[in-house]
N, C-alpha and C positions, 0 to 999 in steps of 0.2 A: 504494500500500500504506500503510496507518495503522497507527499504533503500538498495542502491545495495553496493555494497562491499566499492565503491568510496566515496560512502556517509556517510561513518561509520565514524564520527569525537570524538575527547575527551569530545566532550560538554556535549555527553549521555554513555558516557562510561562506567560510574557508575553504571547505573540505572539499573534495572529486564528488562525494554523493551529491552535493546539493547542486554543483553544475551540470550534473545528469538529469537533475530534475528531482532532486530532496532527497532524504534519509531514507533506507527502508520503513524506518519505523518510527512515528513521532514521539513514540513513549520515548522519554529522559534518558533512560537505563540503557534502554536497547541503544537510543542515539549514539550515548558516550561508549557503546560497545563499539559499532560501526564504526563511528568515526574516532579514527585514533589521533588525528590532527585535534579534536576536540579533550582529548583526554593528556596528550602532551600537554597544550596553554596551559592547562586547570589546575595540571598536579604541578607540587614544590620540585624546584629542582635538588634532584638527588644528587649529594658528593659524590664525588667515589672514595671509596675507602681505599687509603693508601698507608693501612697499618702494614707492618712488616711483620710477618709469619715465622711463626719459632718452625724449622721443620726437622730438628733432632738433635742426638749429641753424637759425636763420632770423635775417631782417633783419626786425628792430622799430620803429616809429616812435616816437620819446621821447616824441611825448605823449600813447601806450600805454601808458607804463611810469611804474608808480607803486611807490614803496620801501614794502617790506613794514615797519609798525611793529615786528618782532620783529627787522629787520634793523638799523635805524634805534637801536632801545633799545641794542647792541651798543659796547662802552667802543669809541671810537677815537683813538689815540695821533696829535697834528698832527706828529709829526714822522715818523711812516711813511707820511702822507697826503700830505707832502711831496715825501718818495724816491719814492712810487707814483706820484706828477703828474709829476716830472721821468722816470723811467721810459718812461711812459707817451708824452712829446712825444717822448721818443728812438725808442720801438721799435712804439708801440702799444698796446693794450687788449686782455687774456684776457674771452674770452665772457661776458656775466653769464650768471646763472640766474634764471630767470622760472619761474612757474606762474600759472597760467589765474586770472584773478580770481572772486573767489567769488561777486560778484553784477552786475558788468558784463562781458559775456562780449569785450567788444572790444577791454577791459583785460588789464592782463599786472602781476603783483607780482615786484618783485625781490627776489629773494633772498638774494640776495650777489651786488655790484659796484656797492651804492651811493655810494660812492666814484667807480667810472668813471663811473657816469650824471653824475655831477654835473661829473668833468671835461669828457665830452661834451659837457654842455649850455653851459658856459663857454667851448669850441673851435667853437659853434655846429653841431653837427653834427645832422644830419635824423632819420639812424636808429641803431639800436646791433645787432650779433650777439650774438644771445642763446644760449643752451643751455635748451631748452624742458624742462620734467618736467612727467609729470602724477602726480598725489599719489596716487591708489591706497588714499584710505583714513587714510595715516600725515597726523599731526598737522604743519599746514604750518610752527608758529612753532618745532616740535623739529629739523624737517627745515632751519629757515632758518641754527638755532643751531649745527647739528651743520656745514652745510657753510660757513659762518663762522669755528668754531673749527679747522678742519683746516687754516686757511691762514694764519692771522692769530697773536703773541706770545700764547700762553695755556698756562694750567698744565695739568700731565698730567690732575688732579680735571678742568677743564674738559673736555677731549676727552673724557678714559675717559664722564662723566655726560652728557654732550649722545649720544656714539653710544649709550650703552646707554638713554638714553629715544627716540632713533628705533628701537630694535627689543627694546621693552621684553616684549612679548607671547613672544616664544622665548626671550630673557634669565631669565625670572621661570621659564617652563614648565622649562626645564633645570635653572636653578639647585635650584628646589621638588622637582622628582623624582631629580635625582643627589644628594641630600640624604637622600633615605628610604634607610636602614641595610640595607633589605629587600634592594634591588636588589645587582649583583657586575656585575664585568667590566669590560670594556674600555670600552662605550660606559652603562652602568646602565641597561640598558633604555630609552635615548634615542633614536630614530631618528624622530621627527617632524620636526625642524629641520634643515633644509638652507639656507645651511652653519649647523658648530658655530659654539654661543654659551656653550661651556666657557672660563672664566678663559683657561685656556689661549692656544686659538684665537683670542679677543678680543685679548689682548696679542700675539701674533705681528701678529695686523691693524696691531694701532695704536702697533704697536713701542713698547709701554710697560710697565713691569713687570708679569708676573703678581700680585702680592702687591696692585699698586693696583687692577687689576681684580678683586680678591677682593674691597677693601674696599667698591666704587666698587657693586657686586652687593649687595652686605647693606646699601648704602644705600638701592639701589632699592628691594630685599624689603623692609626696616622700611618705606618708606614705603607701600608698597603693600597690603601687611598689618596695619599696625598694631601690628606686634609688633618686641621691639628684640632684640636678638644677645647676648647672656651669655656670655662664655668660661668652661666648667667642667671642672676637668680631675678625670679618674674613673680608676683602676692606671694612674696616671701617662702616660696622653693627655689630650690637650686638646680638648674638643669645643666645640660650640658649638650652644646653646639657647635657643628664640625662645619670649620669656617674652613675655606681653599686657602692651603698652604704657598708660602712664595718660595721662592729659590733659599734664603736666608734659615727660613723655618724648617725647610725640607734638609736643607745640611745639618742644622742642629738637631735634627730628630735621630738622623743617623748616626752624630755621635753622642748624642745622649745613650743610644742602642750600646753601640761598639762597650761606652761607660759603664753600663748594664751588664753584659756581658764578661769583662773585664771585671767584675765586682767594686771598683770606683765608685759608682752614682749607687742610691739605695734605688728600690724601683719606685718606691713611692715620688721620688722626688726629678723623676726625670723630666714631666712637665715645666719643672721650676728651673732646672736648668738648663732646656730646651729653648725656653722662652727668654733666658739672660743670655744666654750665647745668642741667639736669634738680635737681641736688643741693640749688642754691642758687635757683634762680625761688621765689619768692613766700616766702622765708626771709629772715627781719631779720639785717643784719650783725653780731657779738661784737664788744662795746665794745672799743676800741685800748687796750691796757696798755702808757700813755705809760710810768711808771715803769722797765718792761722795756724800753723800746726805749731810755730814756736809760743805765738801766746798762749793756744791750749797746754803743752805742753810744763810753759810757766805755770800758770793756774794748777796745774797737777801737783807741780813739785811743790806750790804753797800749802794745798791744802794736807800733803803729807808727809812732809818735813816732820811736823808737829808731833809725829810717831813714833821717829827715830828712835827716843827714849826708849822705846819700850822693845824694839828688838835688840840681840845679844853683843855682846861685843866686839866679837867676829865680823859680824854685820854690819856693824857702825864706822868699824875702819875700813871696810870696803868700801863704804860710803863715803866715809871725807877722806879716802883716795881718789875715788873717782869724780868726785868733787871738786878738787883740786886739778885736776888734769880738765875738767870743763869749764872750771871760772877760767883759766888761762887759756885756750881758746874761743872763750866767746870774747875774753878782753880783745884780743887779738884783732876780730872781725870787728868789734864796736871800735877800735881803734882807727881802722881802715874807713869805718862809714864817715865818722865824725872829722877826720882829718883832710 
């Protein structure tokens, strides 16, 4: 049965049935069966999942295994490389993590346990127990970082940023659409990602504060969009609005990241320092007003002179030594002004 002229709406407008002359069937159901053009628009787009697959343990021969450069680039403290040697003669070696080499296939990259290959290779040993993955897609130098930082001395910024760029494609899709004001509920209309990649959820994972996993998310979004995060508060709520980033903003996002990364910057505080580098890149510094720093300075020394009493007398004579050595250069300079 074909739709009569009345029945002809937008929903299948698109499709091959309806420039043939309509749907077979006008019932709803049947349509979005029919037309798969109509069931593409409608439904969420699906990620793809690009977790990396444990696919067993096996014995490797060492000279298979070659250390992944992203593993290798990784800060390593000699004195936990130490406890891990001595360890290690006491009780043994945890599995490394290999993945398939990307162009010799009879190679294996490690991923984490460069460290043990290298005591192995010093203990002479033949082969190593690896924990094989195959990558599935996800980026091997995110995946090498992220299972690195879960074991190793590093700041919350570090974890929280290494897992949310191995599963940066459902991190970005959640964050972007439980954002639109539109959505309500419990879940805003999120039910593509299995599991949640809500702040929430994320921090229960990585038992670290929600608040750094909010930050550690509008890190990833500014970088990924372009655009930097504005706190503007409107009948006294606080939102937050992603204005288009300029050339200035976009370098300092990147090294606020690298900061992040490097455990420098805490995560919480990357916007604040994104936004001061941002302020001041490619702006000349205001001349120093020596005059102002010597009468502050005066003012200092009067009001705590008056103290001296009271510290030792250790202390006192360091003081009217170096006392001495400043009234004779300042006479000096006063000398030169007034003459």
């Amino acid at each position: 049965m074909k739709h009569k002229e009345s029945q002809k709406d937008a929903t299948c407008s698109g499709c091959h049935y309806f420039k043939k002359g309509g749907c077979p069937d006008r019932n709803a159901k049947a349509k979005s069966e029919a037309c798969g053009s109509y069931v593409e628009r409608n439904q969420p787009v699906q990620p793809k999942d690009t977790t990396p697959v444990y696919m067993g343990t096996s014995e490797i021969a060492l000279e298979n295994l070659i250390e992944h450069p992203a593993a290798l680039a990784l800060p390593a403290n000699e004195d936990d490389r130490a406890c891990a040697s001595d360890a290690m003669d006491a009780m043994g070696y945890d599995p490394l993590t290999i993945c398939k080499h990307d162009i010799d296939p009879d190679k294996f990259f490690v991923l984490d346990g460069c460290g043990r290959l290298k005591w192995l290779r010093t203990k002479g040993a033949k082969t190593a127990i690896c924990n094989q993955f195959m990558m599935n897609g996800a980026d091997v130098d995110t995946f090498c970082v992220y299972r690195n930082t879960m074991r190793r001395k590093v700041t919350t910024g570090q974890r929280i940023m290494a897992y949310l760029a191995l599963h940066q494609v459902c991190v970005l899709q959640e964050a972007i659409e439980n954002s639109d004001p539109h959505k309500s509920g419990a879940k805003r209309g999120v039910d593509s990602c299995e599991p949640s990649y809500t702040p929430k959820a994320i921090s229960d994972r990585l038992h670290v504060c929600k608040q750094d996993v909010e930050s550690g998310i509008q890190l990833l979004r500014a970088m990924y969009t372009a655009k930097f995060p504005v706190t503007k508060e409107e009948d006294g709520h606080k939102t937050i609005v992603w204005d288009e980033a300029n050339d200035k903003q976009v370098a300092s996002m990147k090294i606020s990241l690298d900061n992040v990364m490097k455990g420098d910057t805490p995560i919480r505080r990357w916007r604040a320092a994104a936004s001061s580098s941002a302020s001041t890149t490619g702006t000349e510094r205001s001349p120093t007003d020596h005059a102002k720093l010597l009468l502050n300075a005066m003012a200092t020394i009067s009001r705590s002179v008056v103290c001296i009493h009271d510290a030792n007398r250790k202390e006192q004579e360091h003081f009217i030594a170096r006392w001495k050595q400043l009234k004779d250069e300042v006479a000096k300079h006063i000398n030169q002004i007034m003459s």
